[in-house]
C-alpha positions as CSV (number, residue, x, y, z in Angstrom):
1,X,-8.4,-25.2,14.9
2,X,-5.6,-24.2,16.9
3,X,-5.3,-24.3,20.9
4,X,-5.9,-20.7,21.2
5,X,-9.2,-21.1,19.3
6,X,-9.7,-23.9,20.9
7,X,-9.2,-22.6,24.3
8,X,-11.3,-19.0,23.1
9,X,-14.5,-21.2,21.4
10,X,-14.5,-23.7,24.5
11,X,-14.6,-21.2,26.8
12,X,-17.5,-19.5,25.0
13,X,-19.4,-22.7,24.5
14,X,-19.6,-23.3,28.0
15,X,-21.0,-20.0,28.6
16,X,-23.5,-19.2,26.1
17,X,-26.6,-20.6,27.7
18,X,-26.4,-18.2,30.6
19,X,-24.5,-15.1,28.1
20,X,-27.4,-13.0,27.7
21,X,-28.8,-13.2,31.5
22,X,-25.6,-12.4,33.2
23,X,-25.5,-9.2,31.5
24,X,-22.7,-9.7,29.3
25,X,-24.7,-9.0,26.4
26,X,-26.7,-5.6,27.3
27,X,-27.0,-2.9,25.1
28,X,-25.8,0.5,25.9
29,X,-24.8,4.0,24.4
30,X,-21.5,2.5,23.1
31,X,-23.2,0.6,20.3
32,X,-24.3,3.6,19.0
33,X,-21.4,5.3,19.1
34,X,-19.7,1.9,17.0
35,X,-22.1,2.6,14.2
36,X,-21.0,6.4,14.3
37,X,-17.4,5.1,13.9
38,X,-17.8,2.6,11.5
39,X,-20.0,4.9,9.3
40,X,-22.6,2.6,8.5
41,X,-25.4,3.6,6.2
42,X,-28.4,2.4,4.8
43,X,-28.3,-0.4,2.7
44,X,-24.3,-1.5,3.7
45,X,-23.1,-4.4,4.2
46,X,-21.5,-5.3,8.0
47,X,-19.9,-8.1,9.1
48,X,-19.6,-8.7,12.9
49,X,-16.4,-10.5,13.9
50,X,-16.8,-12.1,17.1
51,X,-20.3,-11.3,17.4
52,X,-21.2,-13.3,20.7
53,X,-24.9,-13.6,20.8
54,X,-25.5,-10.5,18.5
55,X,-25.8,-7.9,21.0
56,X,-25.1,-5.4,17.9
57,X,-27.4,-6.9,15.7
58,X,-30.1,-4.6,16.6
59,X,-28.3,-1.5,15.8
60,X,-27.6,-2.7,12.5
61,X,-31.0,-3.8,11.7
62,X,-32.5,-0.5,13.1
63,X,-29.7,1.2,11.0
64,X,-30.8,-0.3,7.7
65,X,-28.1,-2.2,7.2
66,X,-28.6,-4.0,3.8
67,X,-26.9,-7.7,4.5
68,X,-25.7,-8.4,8.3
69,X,-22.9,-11.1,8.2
70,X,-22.3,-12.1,12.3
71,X,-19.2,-14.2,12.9
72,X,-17.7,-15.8,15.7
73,X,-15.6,-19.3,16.9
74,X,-18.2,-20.7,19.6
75,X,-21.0,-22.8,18.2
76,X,-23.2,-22.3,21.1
77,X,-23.2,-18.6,20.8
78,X,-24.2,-18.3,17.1
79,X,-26.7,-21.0,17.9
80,X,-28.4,-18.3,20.9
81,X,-28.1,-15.8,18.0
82,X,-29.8,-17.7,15.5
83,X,-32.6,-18.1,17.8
84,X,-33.0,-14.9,18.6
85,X,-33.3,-13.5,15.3
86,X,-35.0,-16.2,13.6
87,X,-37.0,-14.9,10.3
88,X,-34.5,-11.9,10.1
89,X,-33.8,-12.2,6.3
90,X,-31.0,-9.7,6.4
91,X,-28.8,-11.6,9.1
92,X,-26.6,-14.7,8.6
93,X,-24.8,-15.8,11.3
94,X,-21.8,-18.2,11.0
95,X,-19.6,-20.3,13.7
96,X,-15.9,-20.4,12.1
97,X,-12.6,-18.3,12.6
98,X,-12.8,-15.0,11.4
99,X,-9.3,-15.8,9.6
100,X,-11.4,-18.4,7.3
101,X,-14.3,-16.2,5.7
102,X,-13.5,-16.1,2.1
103,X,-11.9,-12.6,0.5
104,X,-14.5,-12.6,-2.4
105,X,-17.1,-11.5,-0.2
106,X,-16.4,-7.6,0.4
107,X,-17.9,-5.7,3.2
108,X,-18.7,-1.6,3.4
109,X,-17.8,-2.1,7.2
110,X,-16.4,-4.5,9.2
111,X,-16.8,-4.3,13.2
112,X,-14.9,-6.1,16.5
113,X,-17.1,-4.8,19.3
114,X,-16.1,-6.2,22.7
115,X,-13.8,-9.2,21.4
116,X,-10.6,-8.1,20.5
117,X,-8.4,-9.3,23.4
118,X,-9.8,-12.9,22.1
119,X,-7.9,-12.8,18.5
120,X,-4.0,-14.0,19.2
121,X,-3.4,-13.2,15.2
122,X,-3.4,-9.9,15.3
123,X,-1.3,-9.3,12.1
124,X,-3.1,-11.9,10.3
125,X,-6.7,-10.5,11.0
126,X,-5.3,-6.7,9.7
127,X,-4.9,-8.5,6.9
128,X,-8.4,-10.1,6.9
129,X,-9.7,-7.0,7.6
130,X,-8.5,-5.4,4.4
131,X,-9.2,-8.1,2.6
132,X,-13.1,-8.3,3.5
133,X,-13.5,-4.7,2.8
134,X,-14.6,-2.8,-0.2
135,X,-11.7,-0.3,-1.6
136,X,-12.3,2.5,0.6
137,X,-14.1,0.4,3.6
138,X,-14.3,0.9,7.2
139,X,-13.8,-0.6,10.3
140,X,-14.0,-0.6,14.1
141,X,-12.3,-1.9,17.1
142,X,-14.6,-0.9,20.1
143,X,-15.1,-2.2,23.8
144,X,-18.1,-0.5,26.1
145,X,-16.2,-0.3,29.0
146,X,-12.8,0.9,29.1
147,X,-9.4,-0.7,29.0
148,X,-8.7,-0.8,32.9
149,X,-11.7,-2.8,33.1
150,X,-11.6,-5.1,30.6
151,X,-8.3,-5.7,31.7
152,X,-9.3,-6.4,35.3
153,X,-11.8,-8.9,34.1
154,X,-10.3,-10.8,31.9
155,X,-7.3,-11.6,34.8
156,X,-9.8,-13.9,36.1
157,X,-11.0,-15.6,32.6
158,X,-8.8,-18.8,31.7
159,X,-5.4,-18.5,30.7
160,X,-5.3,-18.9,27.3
161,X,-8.6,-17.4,26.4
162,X,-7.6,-13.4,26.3
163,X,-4.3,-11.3,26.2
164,X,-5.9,-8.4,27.1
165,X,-5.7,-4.9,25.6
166,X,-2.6,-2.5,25.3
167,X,-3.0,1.7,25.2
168,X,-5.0,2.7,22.1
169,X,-2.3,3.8,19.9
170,X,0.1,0.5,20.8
171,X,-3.0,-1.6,19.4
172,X,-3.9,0.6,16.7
173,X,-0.7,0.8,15.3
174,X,0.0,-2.5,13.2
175,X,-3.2,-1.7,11.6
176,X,-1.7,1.6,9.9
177,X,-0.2,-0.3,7.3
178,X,-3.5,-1.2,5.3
179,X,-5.7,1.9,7.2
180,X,-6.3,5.5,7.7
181,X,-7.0,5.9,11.5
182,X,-9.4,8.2,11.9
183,X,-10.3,7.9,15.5
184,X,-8.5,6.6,19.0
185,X,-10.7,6.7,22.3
186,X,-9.2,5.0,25.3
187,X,-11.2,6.6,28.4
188,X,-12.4,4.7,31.4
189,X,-16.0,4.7,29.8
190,X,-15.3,3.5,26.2
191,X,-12.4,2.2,24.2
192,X,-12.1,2.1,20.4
193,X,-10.0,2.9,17.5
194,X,-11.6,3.2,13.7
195,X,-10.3,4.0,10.0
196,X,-10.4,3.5,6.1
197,X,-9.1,1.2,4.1
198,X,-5.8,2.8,2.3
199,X,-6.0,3.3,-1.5
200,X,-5.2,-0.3,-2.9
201,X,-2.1,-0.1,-5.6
């Protein structure tokens, strides 16, 4: 683990115990419009990079999702998400860097909700991306709040632990190479940028 993980899954760790009561964690109309993004049907497969304590877990499950794959680098928050959806058969939840999942599982969607300003490797997790999705698979970016706020809040979180996020298009951008961008929202309410996988040669 590098120091940036380090730094981003120590940070987390120390915080997961009170995550869900300080609000951090709280559902709201966002989610739903992530799933509208992303595209997700009945019976697809999703994996949730960065997925906290699985504050979009729900939504999958109430959208039929067929296998639920949750992902993130702090222990201490899969551990609260294993708890609270203990006997879910369709949900596995795993503590490792997204940039180590293995490429012969392959997704329908893949979703970043409220976590991007904590991945460093930008170019390399494009590439993940791809790489976990079907030929013709989706993804999302998304915060529910928009970018002047997260940016506001994460000034005060350790140095080290976010580099905050740039105008929608400047962050979309390096991911044109392997997708279609379909959508870009950057409002003070909701942020989020979505597309297809291009055609694989």
């Amino acid at each position: 683990m590098n120091d940036e993980l380090h730094k981003v899954a120590s940070y987390f760790n120390e915080r997961a115990d009170e995550w869900d009561a300080s609000g951090c964690s709280g559902e709201s109309r966002a989610q739903g419009a992530v799933l509208s993004l992303v595209g997700l049907k009945p019976g697809d497969s999703v994996i949730d990079l960065g997925c906290g304590t699985g504050v979009m877990v729900p939504f999958y499950i109430a959208a039929n999702a067929g296998r639920i794959v949750a992902v993130d680098v702090s222990e201490k928050m899969i551990a609260r998400a294993k708890d609270k959806f203990s006997g879910v058969p369709s949900v596995e939840f795993r503590a490792c860097d997204a940039l180590d999942i293995a490429e012969s599982e392959l997704f329908d969607a893949v979703v970043i909700y409220n976590a991007y300003p904590h991945f460093f490797e930008k170019r390399a997790l494009v590439e993940k991306v791809y790489r976990l999705l079907k030929p013709e698979g989706r993804f999302v970016v998304a915060h529910g709040i928009g970018r002047a706020a997260i940016n506001c809040h994460h000034e005060a979180v350790a140095a080290g632990v976010s580099n905050g996020l740039g105008p929608v298009r400047e962050e979309s951008a390096i991911w044109e190479k392997r997708f279609d961008i379909e959508a870009l929202v950057d409002t003070p309410g909701f942020y989020a940028f979505s597309g297809a996988s291009k055609r694989r040669s």
